[in-house]
C-alpha positions as CSV (number, residue, x, y, z in Angstrom):
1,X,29.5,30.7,36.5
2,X,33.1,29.8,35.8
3,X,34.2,30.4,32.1
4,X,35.1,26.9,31.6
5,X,31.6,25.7,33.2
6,X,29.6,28.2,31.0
7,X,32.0,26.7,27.7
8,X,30.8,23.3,28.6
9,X,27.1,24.4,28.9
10,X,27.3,26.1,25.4
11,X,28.3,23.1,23.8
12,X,26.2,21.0,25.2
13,X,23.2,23.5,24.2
14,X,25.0,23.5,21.0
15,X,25.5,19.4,20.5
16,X,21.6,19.0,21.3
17,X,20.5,21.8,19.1
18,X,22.4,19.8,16.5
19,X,21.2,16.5,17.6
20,X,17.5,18.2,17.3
21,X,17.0,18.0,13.4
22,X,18.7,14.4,13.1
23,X,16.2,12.7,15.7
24,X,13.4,15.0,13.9
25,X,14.6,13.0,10.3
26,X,14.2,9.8,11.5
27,X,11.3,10.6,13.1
28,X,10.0,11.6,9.8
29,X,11.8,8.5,8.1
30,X,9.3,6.3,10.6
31,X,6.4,8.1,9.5
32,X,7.1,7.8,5.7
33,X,7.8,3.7,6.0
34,X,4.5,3.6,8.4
35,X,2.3,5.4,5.7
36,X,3.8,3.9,2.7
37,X,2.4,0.7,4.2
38,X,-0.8,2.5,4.9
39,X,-0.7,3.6,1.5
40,X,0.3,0.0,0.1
41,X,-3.1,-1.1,2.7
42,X,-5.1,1.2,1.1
43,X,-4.4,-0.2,-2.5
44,X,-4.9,-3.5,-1.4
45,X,-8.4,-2.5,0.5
46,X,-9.2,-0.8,-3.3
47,X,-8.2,-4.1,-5.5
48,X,-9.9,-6.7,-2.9
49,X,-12.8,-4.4,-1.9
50,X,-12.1,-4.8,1.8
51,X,-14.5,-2.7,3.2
52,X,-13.3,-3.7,6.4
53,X,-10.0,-2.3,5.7
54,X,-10.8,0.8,4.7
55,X,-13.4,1.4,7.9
56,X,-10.3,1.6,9.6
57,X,-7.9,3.4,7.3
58,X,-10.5,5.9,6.9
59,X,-11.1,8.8,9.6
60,X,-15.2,9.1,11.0
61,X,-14.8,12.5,9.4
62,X,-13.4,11.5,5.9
63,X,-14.6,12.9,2.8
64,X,-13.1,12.6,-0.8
65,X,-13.7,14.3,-4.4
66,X,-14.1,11.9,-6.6
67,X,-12.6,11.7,-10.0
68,X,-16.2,12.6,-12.0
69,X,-16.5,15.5,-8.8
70,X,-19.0,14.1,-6.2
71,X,-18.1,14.9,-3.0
72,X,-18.8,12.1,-0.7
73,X,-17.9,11.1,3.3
74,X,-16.9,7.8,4.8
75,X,-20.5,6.0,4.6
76,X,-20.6,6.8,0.9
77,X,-17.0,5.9,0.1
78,X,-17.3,2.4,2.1
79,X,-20.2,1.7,-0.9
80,X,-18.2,2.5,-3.4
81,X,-15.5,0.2,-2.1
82,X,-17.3,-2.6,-2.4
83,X,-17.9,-2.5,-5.9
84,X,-15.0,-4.2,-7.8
85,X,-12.5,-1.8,-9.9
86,X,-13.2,-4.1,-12.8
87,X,-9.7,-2.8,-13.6
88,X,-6.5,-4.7,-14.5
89,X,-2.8,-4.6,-14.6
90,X,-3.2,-1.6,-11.5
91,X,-0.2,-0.4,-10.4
92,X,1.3,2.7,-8.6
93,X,4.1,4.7,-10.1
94,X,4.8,8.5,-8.5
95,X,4.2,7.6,-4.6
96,X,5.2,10.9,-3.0
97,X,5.3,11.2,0.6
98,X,5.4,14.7,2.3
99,X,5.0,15.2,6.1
100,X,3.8,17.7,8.2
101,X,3.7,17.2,11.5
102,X,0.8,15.2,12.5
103,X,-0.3,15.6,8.9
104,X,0.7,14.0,5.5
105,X,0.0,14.1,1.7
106,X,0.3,11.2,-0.1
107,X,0.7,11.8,-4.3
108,X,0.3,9.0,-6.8
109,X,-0.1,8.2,-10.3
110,X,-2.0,4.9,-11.0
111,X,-1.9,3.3,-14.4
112,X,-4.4,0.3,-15.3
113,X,-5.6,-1.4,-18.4
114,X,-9.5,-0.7,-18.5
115,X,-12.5,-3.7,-18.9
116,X,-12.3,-2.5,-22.6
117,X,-8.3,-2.9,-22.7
118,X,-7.1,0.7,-23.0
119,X,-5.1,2.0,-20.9
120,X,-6.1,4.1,-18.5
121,X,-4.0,7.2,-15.3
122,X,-5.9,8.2,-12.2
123,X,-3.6,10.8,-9.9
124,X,-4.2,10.7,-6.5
125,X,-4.1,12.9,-3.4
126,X,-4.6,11.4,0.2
127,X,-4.7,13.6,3.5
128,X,-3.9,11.5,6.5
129,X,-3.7,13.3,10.0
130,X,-2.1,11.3,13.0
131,X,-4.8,11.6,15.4
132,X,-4.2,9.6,19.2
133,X,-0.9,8.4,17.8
134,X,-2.9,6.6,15.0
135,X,-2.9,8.0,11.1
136,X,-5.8,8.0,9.5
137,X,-7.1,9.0,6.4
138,X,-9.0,12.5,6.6
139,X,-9.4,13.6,3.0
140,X,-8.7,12.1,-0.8
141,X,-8.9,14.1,-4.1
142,X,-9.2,11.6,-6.8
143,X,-8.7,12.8,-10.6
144,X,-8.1,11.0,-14.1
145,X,-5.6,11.5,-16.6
146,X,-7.4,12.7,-19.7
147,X,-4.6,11.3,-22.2
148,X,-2.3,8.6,-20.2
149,X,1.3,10.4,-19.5
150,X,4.2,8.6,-21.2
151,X,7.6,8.5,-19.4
152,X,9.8,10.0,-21.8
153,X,12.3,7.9,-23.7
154,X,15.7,7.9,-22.1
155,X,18.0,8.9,-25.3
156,X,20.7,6.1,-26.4
Protein backbone atom coordinates (compact mmCIF):
# COMPACT_ATOMS: atom_id res chain seq x y z
CA UNK A 1 0.00 0.00 0.00
CA UNK A 2 1.19 3.51 -0.83
CA UNK A 3 2.52 5.54 2.30
CA UNK A 4 0.07 8.24 1.66
CA UNK A 5 -2.92 5.57 1.30
CA UNK A 6 -1.78 3.66 4.51
CA UNK A 7 -1.63 7.58 6.37
CA UNK A 8 -5.16 7.97 5.41
CA UNK A 9 -6.22 4.55 6.64
CA UNK A 10 -4.55 5.25 10.06
CA UNK A 11 -6.48 8.11 10.61
CA UNK A 12 -9.43 7.07 9.67
CA UNK A 13 -8.88 3.93 12.17
CA UNK A 14 -7.83 6.54 14.42
CA UNK A 15 -10.88 9.24 13.92
CA UNK A 16 -13.41 6.12 14.57
CA UNK A 17 -11.56 4.75 17.48
CA UNK A 18 -12.12 8.33 18.85
CA UNK A 19 -15.61 8.58 17.60
CA UNK A 20 -16.16 5.06 19.55
CA UNK A 21 -16.41 6.42 23.26
CA UNK A 22 -18.52 9.61 22.26
CA UNK A 23 -21.38 7.50 20.53
CA UNK A 24 -20.82 4.98 23.62
CA UNK A 25 -21.80 8.37 26.07
CA UNK A 26 -24.72 9.20 24.47
CA UNK A 27 -25.68 5.93 24.29
CA UNK A 28 -25.38 5.73 27.89
CA UNK A 29 -26.93 9.37 28.23
CA UNK A 30 -30.23 7.65 26.47
CA UNK A 31 -30.24 4.92 28.87
CA UNK A 32 -30.02 7.16 32.00
CA UNK A 33 -33.03 9.70 30.74
CA UNK A 34 -34.99 6.27 29.74
CA UNK A 35 -34.52 4.75 33.32
CA UNK A 36 -34.88 7.86 35.17
CA UNK A 37 -38.38 7.82 33.78
CA UNK A 38 -38.65 4.21 34.66
CA UNK A 39 -37.46 5.08 37.92
CA UNK A 40 -39.99 8.25 38.17
CA UNK A 41 -42.82 5.16 36.81
CA UNK A 42 -41.91 3.15 39.43
CA UNK A 43 -42.50 5.86 42.20
CA UNK A 44 -45.61 6.69 40.71
CA UNK A 45 -46.78 2.75 40.52
CA UNK A 46 -45.64 2.79 44.54
CA UNK A 47 -47.74 6.14 45.59
CA UNK A 48 -50.95 5.07 43.39
CA UNK A 49 -50.62 1.40 43.95
CA UNK A 50 -50.68 0.56 40.24
CA UNK A 51 -50.31 -2.88 40.22
CA UNK A 52 -50.64 -2.78 36.62
CA UNK A 53 -47.68 -0.70 36.32
CA UNK A 54 -45.46 -2.51 38.16
CA UNK A 55 -46.50 -6.03 36.32
CA UNK A 56 -44.68 -4.50 33.66
CA UNK A 57 -41.81 -2.63 35.16
CA UNK A 58 -41.06 -5.76 36.97
CA UNK A 59 -39.11 -8.74 35.28
CA UNK A 60 -41.13 -12.62 35.59
CA UNK A 61 -37.96 -13.35 37.55
CA UNK A 62 -37.84 -10.36 40.03
CA UNK A 63 -37.20 -10.76 43.52
CA UNK A 64 -36.56 -7.94 46.25
CA UNK A 65 -35.25 -7.75 50.04
CA UNK A 66 -37.41 -5.97 51.74
CA UNK A 67 -36.59 -3.40 54.29
CA UNK A 68 -37.70 -5.74 57.55
CA UNK A 69 -35.55 -8.73 55.30
CA UNK A 70 -38.18 -10.96 53.58
CA UNK A 71 -37.18 -12.04 50.49
CA UNK A 72 -39.98 -12.03 48.14
CA UNK A 73 -40.59 -12.55 43.91
CA UNK A 74 -42.79 -10.73 41.58
CA UNK A 75 -46.26 -12.41 42.72
CA UNK A 76 -45.45 -11.39 46.33
CA UNK A 77 -44.22 -7.88 45.56
CA UNK A 78 -47.42 -7.14 43.20
CA UNK A 79 -49.51 -7.80 46.87
CA UNK A 80 -47.62 -5.65 48.56
CA UNK A 81 -48.16 -2.95 45.92
CA UNK A 82 -51.48 -2.84 46.37
CA UNK A 83 -51.54 -1.87 49.83
CA UNK A 84 -51.41 1.97 50.19
CA UNK A 85 -47.97 3.47 51.58
CA UNK A 86 -50.11 5.37 54.09
CA UNK A 87 -47.07 7.62 53.83
CA UNK A 88 -46.93 11.39 53.08
CA UNK A 89 -44.82 14.18 51.89
CA UNK A 90 -42.64 11.13 49.66
CA UNK A 91 -40.11 12.35 47.83
CA UNK A 92 -36.74 11.19 46.26
CA UNK A 93 -33.46 12.94 46.97
CA UNK A 94 -29.99 10.89 45.90
CA UNK A 95 -31.25 9.32 42.45
CA UNK A 96 -27.99 7.73 41.23
CA UNK A 97 -27.88 6.16 38.01
CA UNK A 98 -24.92 3.78 37.01
CA UNK A 99 -24.90 1.67 33.82
CA UNK A 100 -23.54 -1.39 32.81
CA UNK A 101 -24.13 -2.60 29.71
CA UNK A 102 -27.43 -4.12 29.48
CA UNK A 103 -27.50 -3.75 33.27
CA UNK A 104 -28.13 -0.73 35.72
CA UNK A 105 -28.30 0.17 39.41
CA UNK A 106 -30.54 2.69 40.41
CA UNK A 107 -29.59 4.32 44.19
CA UNK A 108 -32.06 6.51 46.07
CA UNK A 109 -32.81 8.05 49.27
CA UNK A 110 -36.53 8.51 49.98
CA UNK A 111 -37.75 10.81 52.77
CA UNK A 112 -41.53 10.75 53.93
CA UNK A 113 -43.56 11.99 56.92
CA UNK A 114 -44.97 8.74 58.50
CA UNK A 115 -49.13 8.20 59.48
CA UNK A 116 -47.83 9.19 62.97
CA UNK A 117 -46.03 12.53 61.53
CA UNK A 118 -42.33 11.64 62.06
CA UNK A 119 -40.22 11.72 59.68
CA UNK A 120 -39.10 8.88 58.22
CA UNK A 121 -35.52 7.55 55.12
CA UNK A 122 -35.82 4.38 53.16
CA UNK A 123 -32.53 3.92 50.66
CA UNK A 124 -33.06 2.08 47.85
CA UNK A 125 -31.32 -0.20 45.37
CA UNK A 126 -32.97 -1.30 41.99
CA UNK A 127 -31.36 -3.82 39.38
CA UNK A 128 -32.76 -3.37 36.03
CA UNK A 129 -31.35 -5.53 33.06
CA UNK A 130 -32.33 -4.58 29.35
CA UNK A 131 -33.53 -7.75 28.21
CA UNK A 132 -35.13 -7.84 24.14
CA UNK A 133 -34.32 -4.15 23.99
CA UNK A 134 -36.71 -3.60 26.96
CA UNK A 135 -35.43 -2.78 30.78
CA UNK A 136 -36.91 -4.24 33.31
CA UNK A 137 -36.63 -4.47 36.81
CA UNK A 138 -34.73 -7.75 37.95
CA UNK A 139 -33.89 -7.20 41.58
CA UNK A 140 -34.55 -4.37 44.54
CA UNK A 141 -32.88 -4.18 47.95
CA UNK A 142 -34.98 -2.08 50.13
CA UNK A 143 -33.58 -0.74 53.57
CA UNK A 144 -34.61 2.10 56.20
CA UNK A 145 -32.67 4.75 57.63
CA UNK A 146 -32.50 4.03 61.37
CA UNK A 147 -32.12 7.85 62.40
CA UNK A 148 -33.21 10.15 59.19
CA UNK A 149 -29.82 11.77 57.61
CA UNK A 150 -29.67 15.55 57.76
CA UNK A 151 -28.00 17.41 54.84
CA UNK A 152 -25.50 19.36 56.50
CA UNK A 153 -25.79 23.08 56.90
CA UNK A 154 -24.11 24.97 54.22
CA UNK A 155 -21.84 27.59 56.52
CA UNK A 156 -22.73 31.47 56.04
Amino acid sequence: MPPRRRLSSGLLACGLLFLLPAAGRAADKTDEAALRRLNDDYVRAFLHCDVARFRDLLADDFYGVLADGRVIDKAEFLQEAARPPGLKDFRFTEVAIRLYGDAALVNDLADYQRPNGTPGQTRYVDVWARRQGRWQVVSVQITRVALPVVPPVAPP
